[in-house]
C-alpha positions as CSV (number, residue, x, y, z in Angstrom):
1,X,-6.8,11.7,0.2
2,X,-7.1,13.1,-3.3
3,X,-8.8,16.4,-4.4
4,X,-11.7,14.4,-5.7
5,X,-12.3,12.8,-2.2
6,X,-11.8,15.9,-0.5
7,X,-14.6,17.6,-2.5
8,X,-16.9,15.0,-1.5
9,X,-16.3,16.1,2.3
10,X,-16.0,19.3,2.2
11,X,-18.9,21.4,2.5
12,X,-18.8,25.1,1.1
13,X,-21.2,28.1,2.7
14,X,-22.8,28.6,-0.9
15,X,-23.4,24.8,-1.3
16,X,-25.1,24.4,1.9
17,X,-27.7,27.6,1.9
18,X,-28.1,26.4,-2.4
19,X,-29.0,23.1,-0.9
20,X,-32.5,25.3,1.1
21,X,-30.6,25.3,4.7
22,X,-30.0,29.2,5.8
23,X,-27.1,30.2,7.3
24,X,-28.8,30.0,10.9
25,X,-28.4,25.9,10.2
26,X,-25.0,26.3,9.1
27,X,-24.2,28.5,12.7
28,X,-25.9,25.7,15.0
29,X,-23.8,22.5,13.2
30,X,-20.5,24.5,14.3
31,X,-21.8,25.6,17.9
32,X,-23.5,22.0,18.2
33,X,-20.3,20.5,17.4
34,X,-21.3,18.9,13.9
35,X,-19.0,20.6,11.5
36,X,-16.2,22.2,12.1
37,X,-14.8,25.4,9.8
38,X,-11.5,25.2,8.2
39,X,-11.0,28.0,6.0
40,X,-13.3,31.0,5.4
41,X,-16.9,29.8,4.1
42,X,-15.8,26.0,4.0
43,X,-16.6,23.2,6.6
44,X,-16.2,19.7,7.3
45,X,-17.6,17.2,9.5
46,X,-16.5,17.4,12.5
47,X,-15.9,13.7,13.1
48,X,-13.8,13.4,9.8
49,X,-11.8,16.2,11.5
50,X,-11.1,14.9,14.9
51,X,-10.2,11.4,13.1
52,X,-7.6,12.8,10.4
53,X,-3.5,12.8,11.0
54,X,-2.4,16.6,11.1
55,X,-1.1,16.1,7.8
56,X,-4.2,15.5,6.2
57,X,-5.8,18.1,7.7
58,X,-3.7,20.5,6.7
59,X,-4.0,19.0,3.0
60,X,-8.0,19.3,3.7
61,X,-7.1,23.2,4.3
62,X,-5.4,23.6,1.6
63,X,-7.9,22.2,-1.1
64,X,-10.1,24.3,1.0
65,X,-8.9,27.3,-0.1
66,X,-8.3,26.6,-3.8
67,X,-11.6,28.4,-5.1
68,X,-10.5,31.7,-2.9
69,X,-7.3,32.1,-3.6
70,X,-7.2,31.5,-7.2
71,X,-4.0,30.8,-9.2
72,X,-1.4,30.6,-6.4
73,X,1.6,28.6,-5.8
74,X,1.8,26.6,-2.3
75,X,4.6,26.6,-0.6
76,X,6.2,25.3,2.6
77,X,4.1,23.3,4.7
78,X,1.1,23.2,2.6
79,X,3.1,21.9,-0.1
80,X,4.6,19.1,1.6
81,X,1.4,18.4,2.6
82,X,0.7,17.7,-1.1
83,X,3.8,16.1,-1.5
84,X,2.5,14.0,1.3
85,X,6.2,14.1,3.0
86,X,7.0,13.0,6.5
87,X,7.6,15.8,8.7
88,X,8.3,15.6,12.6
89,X,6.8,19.0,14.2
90,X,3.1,20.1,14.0
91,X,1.4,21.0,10.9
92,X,0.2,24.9,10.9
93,X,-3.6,26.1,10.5
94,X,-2.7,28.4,7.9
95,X,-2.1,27.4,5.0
96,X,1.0,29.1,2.9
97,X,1.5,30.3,-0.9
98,X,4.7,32.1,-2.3
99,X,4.4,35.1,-4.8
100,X,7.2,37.0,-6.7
101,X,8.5,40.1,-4.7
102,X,6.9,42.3,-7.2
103,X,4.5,44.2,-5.2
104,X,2.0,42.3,-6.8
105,X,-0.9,41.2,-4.2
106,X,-1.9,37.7,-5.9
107,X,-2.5,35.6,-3.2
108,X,-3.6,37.9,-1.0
109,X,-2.2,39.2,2.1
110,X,-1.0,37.2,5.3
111,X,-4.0,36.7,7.5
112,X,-5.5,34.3,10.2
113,X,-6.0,31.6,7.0
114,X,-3.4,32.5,5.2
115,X,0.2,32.9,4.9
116,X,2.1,34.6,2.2
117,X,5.7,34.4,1.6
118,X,7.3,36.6,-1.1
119,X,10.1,34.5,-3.4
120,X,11.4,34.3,-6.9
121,X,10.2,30.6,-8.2
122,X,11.9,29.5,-11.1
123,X,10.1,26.8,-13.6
124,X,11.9,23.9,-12.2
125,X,10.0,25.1,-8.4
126,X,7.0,24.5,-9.8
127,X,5.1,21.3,-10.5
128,X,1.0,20.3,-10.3
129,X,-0.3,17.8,-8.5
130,X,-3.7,17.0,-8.3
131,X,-4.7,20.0,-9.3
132,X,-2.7,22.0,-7.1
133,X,0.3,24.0,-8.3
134,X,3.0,23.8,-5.6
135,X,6.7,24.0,-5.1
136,X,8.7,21.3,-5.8
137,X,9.8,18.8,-3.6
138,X,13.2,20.0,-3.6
139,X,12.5,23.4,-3.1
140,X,10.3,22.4,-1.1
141,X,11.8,20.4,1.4
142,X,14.8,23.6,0.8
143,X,11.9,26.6,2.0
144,X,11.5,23.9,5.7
145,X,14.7,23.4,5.9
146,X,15.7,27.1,6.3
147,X,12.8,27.4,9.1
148,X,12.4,24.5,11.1
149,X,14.9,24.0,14.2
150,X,17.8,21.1,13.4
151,X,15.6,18.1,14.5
152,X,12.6,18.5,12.3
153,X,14.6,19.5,9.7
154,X,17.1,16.2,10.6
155,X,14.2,14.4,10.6
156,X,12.5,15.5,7.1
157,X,15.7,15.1,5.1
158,X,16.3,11.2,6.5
159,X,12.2,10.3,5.0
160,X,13.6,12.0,2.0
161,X,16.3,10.0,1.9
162,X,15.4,7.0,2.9
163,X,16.9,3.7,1.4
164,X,13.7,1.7,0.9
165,X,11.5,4.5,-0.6
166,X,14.1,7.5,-1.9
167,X,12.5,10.9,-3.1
168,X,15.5,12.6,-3.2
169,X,19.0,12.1,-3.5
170,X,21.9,13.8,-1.1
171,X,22.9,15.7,-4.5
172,X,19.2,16.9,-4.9
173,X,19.0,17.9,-1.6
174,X,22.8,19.8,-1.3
175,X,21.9,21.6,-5.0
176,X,18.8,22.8,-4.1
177,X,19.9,23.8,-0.6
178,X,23.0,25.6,-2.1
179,X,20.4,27.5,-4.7
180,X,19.3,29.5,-1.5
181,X,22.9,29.9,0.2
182,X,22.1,33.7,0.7
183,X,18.6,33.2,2.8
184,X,18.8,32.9,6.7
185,X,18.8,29.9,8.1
186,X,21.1,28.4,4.9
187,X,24.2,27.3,7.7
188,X,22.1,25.5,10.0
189,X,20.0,23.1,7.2
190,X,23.5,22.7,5.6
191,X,24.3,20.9,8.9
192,X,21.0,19.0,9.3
193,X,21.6,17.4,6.0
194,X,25.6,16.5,6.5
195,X,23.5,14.6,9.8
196,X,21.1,13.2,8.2
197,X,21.4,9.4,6.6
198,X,19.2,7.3,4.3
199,X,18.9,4.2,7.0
200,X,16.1,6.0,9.5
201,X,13.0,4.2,9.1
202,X,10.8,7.2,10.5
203,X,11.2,10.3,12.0
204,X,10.9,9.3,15.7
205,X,14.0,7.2,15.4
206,X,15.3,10.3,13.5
207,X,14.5,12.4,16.2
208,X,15.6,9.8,19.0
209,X,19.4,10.3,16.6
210,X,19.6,13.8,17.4
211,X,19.0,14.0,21.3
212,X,21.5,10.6,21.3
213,X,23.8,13.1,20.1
214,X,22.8,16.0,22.1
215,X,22.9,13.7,25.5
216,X,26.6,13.2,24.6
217,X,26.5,9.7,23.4
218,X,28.5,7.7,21.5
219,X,27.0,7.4,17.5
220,X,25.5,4.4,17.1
221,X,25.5,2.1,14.3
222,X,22.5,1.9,12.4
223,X,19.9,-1.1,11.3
224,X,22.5,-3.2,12.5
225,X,21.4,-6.7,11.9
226,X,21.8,-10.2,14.4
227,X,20.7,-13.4,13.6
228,X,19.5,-15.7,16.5
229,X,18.1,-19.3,16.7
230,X,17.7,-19.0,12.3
231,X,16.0,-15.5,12.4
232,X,17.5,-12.0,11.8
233,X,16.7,-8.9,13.8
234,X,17.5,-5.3,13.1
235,X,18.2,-2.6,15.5
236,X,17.7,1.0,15.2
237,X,21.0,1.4,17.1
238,X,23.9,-0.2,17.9
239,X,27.1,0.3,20.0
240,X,29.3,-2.4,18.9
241,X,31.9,-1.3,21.5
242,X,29.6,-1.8,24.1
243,X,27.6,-4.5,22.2
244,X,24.5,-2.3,23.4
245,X,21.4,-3.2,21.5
246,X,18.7,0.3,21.4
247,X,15.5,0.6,19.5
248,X,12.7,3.2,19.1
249,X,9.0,1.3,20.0
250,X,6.5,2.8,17.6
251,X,3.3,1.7,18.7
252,X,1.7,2.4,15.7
253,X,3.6,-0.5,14.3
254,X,1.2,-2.8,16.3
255,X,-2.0,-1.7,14.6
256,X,-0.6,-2.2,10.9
257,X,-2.3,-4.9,8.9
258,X,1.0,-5.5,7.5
259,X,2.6,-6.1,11.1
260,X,-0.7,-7.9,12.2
261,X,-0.5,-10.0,9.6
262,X,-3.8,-11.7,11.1
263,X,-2.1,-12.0,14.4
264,X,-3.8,-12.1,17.8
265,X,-2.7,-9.2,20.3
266,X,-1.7,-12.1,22.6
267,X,0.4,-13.6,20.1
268,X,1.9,-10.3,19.0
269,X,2.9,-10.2,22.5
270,X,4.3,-13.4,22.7
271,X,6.1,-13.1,19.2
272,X,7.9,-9.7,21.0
273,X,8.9,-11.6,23.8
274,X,10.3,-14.6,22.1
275,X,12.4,-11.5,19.9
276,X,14.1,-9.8,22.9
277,X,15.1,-13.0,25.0
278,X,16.7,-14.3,21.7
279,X,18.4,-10.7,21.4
280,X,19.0,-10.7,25.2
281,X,21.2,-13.8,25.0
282,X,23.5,-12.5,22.7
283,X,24.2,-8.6,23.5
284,X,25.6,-7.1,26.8
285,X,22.8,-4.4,27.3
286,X,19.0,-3.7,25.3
287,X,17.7,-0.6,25.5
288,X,13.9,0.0,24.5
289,X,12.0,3.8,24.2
290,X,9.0,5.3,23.3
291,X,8.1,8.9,22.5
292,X,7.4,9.7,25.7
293,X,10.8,9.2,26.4
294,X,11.4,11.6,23.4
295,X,9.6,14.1,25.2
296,X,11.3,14.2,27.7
297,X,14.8,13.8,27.2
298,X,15.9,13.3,30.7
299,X,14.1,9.9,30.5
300,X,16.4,8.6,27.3
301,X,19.3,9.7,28.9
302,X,18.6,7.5,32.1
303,X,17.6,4.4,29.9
304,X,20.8,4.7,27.9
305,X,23.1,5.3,30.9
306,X,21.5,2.9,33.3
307,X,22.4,0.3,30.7
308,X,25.7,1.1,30.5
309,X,26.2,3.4,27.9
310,X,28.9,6.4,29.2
311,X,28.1,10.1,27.6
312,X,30.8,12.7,26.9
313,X,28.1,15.2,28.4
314,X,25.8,17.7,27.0
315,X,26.3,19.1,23.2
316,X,24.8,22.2,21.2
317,X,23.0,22.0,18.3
318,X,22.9,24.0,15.6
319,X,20.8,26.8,16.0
């Protein structure tokens, strides 16, 4: 969603009493349910709300509060919002802008909207898109780095990275990192991006990467390719030593067009099935998750070793 659609959605307190509805009407549509307010004096409908990814409603938030907070830079998660990056953890309500640390109070100060970080930008940290004058995508995939734990951060850098659709390179990503060596958190994204690797194809198979290694798991092999009976099949992991087939199962994947492809569910099914008996037939053990599995990560490790796999026990992330 561009600004220009967003406009069209959202609806602002002075539009909708301008428009000969008082504020009493505006009151009822939140308590009834209607619209739903996402920044101070703007609302949106609230089933446009409750049908929107987290990402795009935190983008909706921050073209929200463009008229109120004036010529700000945004920063951090608001930023990749803009960006439109891939991130793993949950999007925040407020939305975030960074200032210089010169007392001055542009922006306006930290509160239940609004967060405000205080940081010298260079030129190069500063781009517009849309409209909206945010960080970088290197600085700002640098700013997450140094605040989200070793998974999300794992997980952001791999999208960045990855192979079909690069952003940014390994180089990018290490110079801009090394640019804020002196800020907290500088050790443990340092690590999260020697983990991280250009071939995960989201971040739930980025995600399922790091708690194989936590578990104490061999590491795999990854988008290792087969071919069977003329076709070739990828796996998200692979244990050649154990000839241990494993693979995330994103059911979004199912309700793509693209995967579709004018399919019938029933023959979706049926194409799935004919996939793992051919991959059956030629591997020693097939291991299959979903995020729930993710969740809870007792439940990978008992696919994994059920099937075979041995674990060296238990390991530490970075904290």
């Amino acid at each position: 969603m561009n600004r220009a659609e967003a406009n069209e959605i959202l609806i602002r307190h002075a539009d909708f009493t301008a428009s000969g509805r008082s504020h009493n009407h505006l009151v009822r549509a939140v308590r009834d349910g209607e619209l739903v307010r996402i920044a101070p004096g703007v609302y949106i409908p609230a089933e446009t709300w409750t049908t929107s990814y987290p990402d795009a409603r935190h983008k909706l938030r921050v073209f929200a509060q463009l008229p109120r907070l004036g010529d700000v830079v945004y920063s951090h998660h608001s930023a990749a919002s803009v960006h439109e990056s891939k991130l793993l953890g949950s999007w925040p309500d407020r939305v975030c802008v960074t200032v210089p640390p010169t007392g001055s109070k542009k922006g306006g100060r930290s509160s239940g909207a609004v967060t405000r970080k205080m940081a010298e930008l260079s030129v190069d940290d500063v781009v517009t898109i849309d409209g909206v004058t945010v960080t970088s995508l290197a600085r700002t995939a640098t700013d997450l780095a140094l605040i989200l734990p070793f998974t999300e951060c794992v997980a952001m850098f791999d999208a960045l990275r990855n192979r079909r659709h690069p952003r940014l390179t390994l180089g990018e990503l290490t110079a801009s990192l090394e640019s804020q060596s002196k800020r907290p958190g500088y050790w443990r994204a340092l690590q999260a991006l020697a983990f991280s690797t250009d071939l995960s194809d989201s971040v739930q198979e980025s995600r399922s990467r790091v708690l194989i290694h936590e578990l104490g798991f061999p590491p795999p092999e990854l988008q290792y390719t087969l071919t069977c009976d003329g076709r070739t099949y990828r796996a998200d992991f692979w244990w050649k030593r154990y000839r241990h087939w494993a693979e995330f199962d994103g059911k979004g994947k199912y309700l793509s067009p693209e995967y579709q492809n004018g399919r019938s569910a029933n023959e979706i099914v049926m194409t799935e099935k004919r996939r793992e008996d051919a991959i059956r037939r030629r591997v020693d053990a097939f291991s299959r998750w979903e995020k729930r599995d993710l969740d809870d990560p007792r439940r990978l490790h008992r696919i994994l070793s059920s099937n075979g796999l041995p674990g060296e026990g238990r390991r530490m992330l970075p904290a």
